[in-house]
Every structure is written in structure tokens, then in C-alpha cells.
N, C-alpha and C positions, 0 to 999 in steps of 0.2 A: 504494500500500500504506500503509495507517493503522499505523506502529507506537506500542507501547504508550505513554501518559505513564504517567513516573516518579510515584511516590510521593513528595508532596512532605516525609509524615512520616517517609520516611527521608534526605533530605538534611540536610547537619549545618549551624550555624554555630556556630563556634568565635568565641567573643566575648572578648577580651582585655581583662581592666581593668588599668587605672596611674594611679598616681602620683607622679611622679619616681622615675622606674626604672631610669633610662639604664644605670647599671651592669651589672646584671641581664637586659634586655633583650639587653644587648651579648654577653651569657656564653651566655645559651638561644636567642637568636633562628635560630642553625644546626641545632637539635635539634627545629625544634616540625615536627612532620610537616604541614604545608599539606595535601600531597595527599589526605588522608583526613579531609577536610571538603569542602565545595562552596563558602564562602567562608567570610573570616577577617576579620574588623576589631578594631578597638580601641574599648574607651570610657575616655576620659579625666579622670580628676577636676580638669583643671587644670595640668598639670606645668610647670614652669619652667628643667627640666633638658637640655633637647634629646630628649628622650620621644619625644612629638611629632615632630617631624621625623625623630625614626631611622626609625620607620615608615611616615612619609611617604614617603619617599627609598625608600624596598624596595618603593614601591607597594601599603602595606596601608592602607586608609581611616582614617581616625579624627575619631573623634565626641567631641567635649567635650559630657559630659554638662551639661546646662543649671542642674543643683541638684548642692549639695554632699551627697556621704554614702554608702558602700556600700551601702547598701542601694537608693540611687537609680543608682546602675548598676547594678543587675539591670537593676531598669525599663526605662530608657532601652538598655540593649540588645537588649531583651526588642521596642520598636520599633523597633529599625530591622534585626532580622533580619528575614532574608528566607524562613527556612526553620523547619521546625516543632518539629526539634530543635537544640534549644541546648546550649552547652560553655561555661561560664563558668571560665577559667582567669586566674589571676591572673600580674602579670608580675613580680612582685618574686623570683622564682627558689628558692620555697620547694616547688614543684610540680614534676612530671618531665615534662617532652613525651614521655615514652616510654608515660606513661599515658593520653595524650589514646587513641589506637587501644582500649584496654579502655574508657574510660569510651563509647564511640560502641559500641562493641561491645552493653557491658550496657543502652545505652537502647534499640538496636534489639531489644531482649529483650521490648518492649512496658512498660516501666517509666514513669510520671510524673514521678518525680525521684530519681536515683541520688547518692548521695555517696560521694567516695573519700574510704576512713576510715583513721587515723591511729593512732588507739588502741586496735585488738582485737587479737587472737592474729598474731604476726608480720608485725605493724604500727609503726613508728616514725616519729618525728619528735625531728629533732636542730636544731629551731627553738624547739620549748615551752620554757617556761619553768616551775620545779613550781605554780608558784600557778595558773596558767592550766592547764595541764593538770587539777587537779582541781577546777577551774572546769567543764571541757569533762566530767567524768567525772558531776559536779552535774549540770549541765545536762542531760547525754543520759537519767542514770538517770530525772531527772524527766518527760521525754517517753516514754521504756518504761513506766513504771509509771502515768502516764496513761492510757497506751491501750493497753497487753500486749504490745508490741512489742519487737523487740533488736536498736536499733542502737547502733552502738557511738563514734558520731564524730556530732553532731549540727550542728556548729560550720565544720566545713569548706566553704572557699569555692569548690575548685574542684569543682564540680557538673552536673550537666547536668538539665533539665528540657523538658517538652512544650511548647511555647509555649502551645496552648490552653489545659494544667492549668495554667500560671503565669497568664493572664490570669482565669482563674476562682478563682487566688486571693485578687488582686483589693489586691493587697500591699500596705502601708499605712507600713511603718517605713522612714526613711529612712538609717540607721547602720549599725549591725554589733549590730542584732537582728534582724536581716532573715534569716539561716539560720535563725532558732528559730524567725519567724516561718512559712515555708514550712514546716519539717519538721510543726509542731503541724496550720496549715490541710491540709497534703495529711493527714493522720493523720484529721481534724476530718471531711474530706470522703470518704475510703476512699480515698484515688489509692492506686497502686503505690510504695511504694518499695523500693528497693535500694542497695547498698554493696559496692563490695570493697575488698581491702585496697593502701597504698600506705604509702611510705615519703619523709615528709615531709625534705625538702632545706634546709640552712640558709639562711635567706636569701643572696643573692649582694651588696645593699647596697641602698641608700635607709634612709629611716627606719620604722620601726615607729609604724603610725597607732593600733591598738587598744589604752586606756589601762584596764588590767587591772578596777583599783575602780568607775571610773566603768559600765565598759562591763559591768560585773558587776552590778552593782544595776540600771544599765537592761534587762538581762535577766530578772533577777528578775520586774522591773515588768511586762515583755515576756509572761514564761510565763505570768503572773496574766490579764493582762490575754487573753490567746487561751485561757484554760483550757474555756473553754465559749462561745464567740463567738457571739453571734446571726445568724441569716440567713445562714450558711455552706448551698451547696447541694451534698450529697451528690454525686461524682461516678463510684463505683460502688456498690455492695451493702453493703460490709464493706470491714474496714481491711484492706490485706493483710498479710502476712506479711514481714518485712523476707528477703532473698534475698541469698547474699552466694555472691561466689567461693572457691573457696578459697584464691588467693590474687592 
């Protein structure tokens, strides 16, 4: 008897990034639901904390990304998953493992890149800081009023994307312009997006790597430069409509 293969665009990987985390790691690693993914690893920017080996020691892989910069662990996660949907959650304890099951939920909704958003109607975060925040507020209106859309959190890192729609992004920044990046090219090119609501956790420790000015004018630079990209290839009809839960 031939039974069916799975779909491999519903298996998940749950892709972890760090950088000296240890703290953080140690407070959520009981809470992150394994089972409701098909596998879990780590990409590492380097940490010198004992990171590393905490997840070693539990038996979850991890990959030191080969180049420095958030935005190079997309990538480098991006290969060496194995499955077509990805979960990029961050380990600094600013995210809830309660939300990985919704965010795997909304991608199997058929979505290209879903983000859990911070800042719309009973949505918080008790990590911003006020200057960042209406940095993130800047930032999103500029990408709705690009392209007619309402999202409302453009900036959030924990995300899940198609591995094919991320590889036909074709992603280019190596820092923390790398969400404006993706949100503009998936807009650019008509993917799905979607969002629902979560409620941002304060960090649990490490340091704070995004440095508010710098990382503010490089976005600027970032939105200009993707406002009309050359040789972006459509990848459906029409931008969709941003989709959100209600909560």
C-alpha cells in the first residue's frame, strides 16, 4: 500500500537566532513548544556566553552563521532549513512560545510572510522604547501608503515566511533593515501577507544590539532604496490585502 507523502509546504522549521542569550534562553527554553514544528535549530551570530552549548547539551543543532548581521541570519537559516515553512523567532525572551502554534497556524492559511504585530489595537510591547516605537509607527505608515496596505508592525522579527517567497526575494541587506526589506519586496512582488496580534515581553537579558539613530537613517536609506526596485519578479497578480486575526 502506497501511502500518501506529506506536504513538505506544511512542515515547519522553527529557526532560533542568538546572541548571547544565555539568560533568556535559560527562562523560555521550557515554554517553546518543539512539538508543533518538524524540526528546531539555532543560528548563531557568534555568542561567547555559553548560548551555544545550552542548546547543544538539549540536542538542538546550531549553526554559526558565517557573516555578521541580522539580517544574515535570515539567510543563512533560510539554508539550512529543511522545510518550506519557516519560524524565525528570536531568543532574547522578548517573544512568547505561546505564539509560535498561531504564527504556524496563520502560515498554513496559505500566507508568504506573516508578522506578529506589536503595535495595533490590543497589541503591546513592554520592550519599546518611545523613540523606537514611532520609528516602527514611521516606518510601517511608509510601507501602507506605498502600496494601500494596513499593516501595522513592519519591524518585527519574529516572522514566518515561504522559503521559496524568501528565496525569490533574493534579500540583499545584511543588518536590521532586513524586515523593511522583505515586507516592501513581498508588497513589490504581490506575495500574501498577514499579521496578528501579540504582546511583546521584556527582554529577559543580554544586550540590546539595535542602535536606535544609526539603525534609523539606515532604514530610511533602506525604504528609498526598495521604493521601486528593478527586476523584482511578480509572484502573484496583485498585492494582497494584509489579513489579520482578531487577536
Amino acid at each position: 500500500m502506497n501511502l500518501p507523502v506529506p506536504d513538505q509546504r506544511d512542515k515547519v522549521s522553527l529557526i532560533i537566532l542568538t546572541l548571547n542569550e544565555i539568560q533568556a534562553v535559560r527562562t523560555i527554553f521550557a515554554s517553546i513548544p518543539f512539538q508543533e514544528v518538524d524540526e528546531t535549530f539555532v543560528v548563531d551570530g557568534g555568542s561567547t556566553d555559553g548560548t551555544v552549548g545550552f542548546f547543544e547539551e538539549r540536542g538542538i543543532p546550531v549553526y554559526i552563521q558565517p557573516k555578521p548581521g541580522h539580517g544574515e541570519a535570515y539567510k543563512y537559516g533560510m539554508q539550512k532549513a529543511s522545510y518550506e515553512t519557516l519560524v524565525f523567532f528570536s531568543g532574547d525572551g522578548n517573544e512568547k512560545p505561546a505564539d509560535i502554534p498561531r504564527m504556524v497556524a496563520k502560515m498554513r492559511e496559505g500566507y508568504d510572510l506573516v508578522i506578529a504585530s506589536r503595535f495595533g489595537y490590543g497589541e503591546k510591547s513592554y520592550d519599546v522604547t518611545p523613540v523606537r516605537l514611532l520609528g516602527n509607527y514611521f516606518f510601517t505608515f511608509l510601507v501602507n501608503f506605498r502600496f494601500g496596505i494596513k499593516l501595522k508592525d513592519i519591524f518585527n522579527a519574529f516572522r514566518g515566511l515561504r522559503k521559496e517567497s524568501m528565496r525569490k526575494m533574493d534579500l540583499q541587506e545584511s543588518f536590521f533593515q532586513s524586515e523593511l526589506e522583505m515586507g516592501m519586496k513581498a508588497c513589490h512582488m504581490g506575495m500574501r501577507i498577514g499579521d496578528f496580534s501579540t504582546v511583546e515581553q521584556a527582554r529577559c537579558g543580554g544586550v540590546e544590539k539595535l542602535q536606535t539613530v544609526r539603525d534609523g537613517f539606515d532604514n530610511l536609506k533602506c525604504f528609498f532604496k526598495y521604493w521601486n526596485p528593478p527586476r523584482l519578479q511578480r509572484h502573484h497578480s496583485h498585492v494582497q490585502a494584509v489579513a489579520r486575526d482578531a487577536k
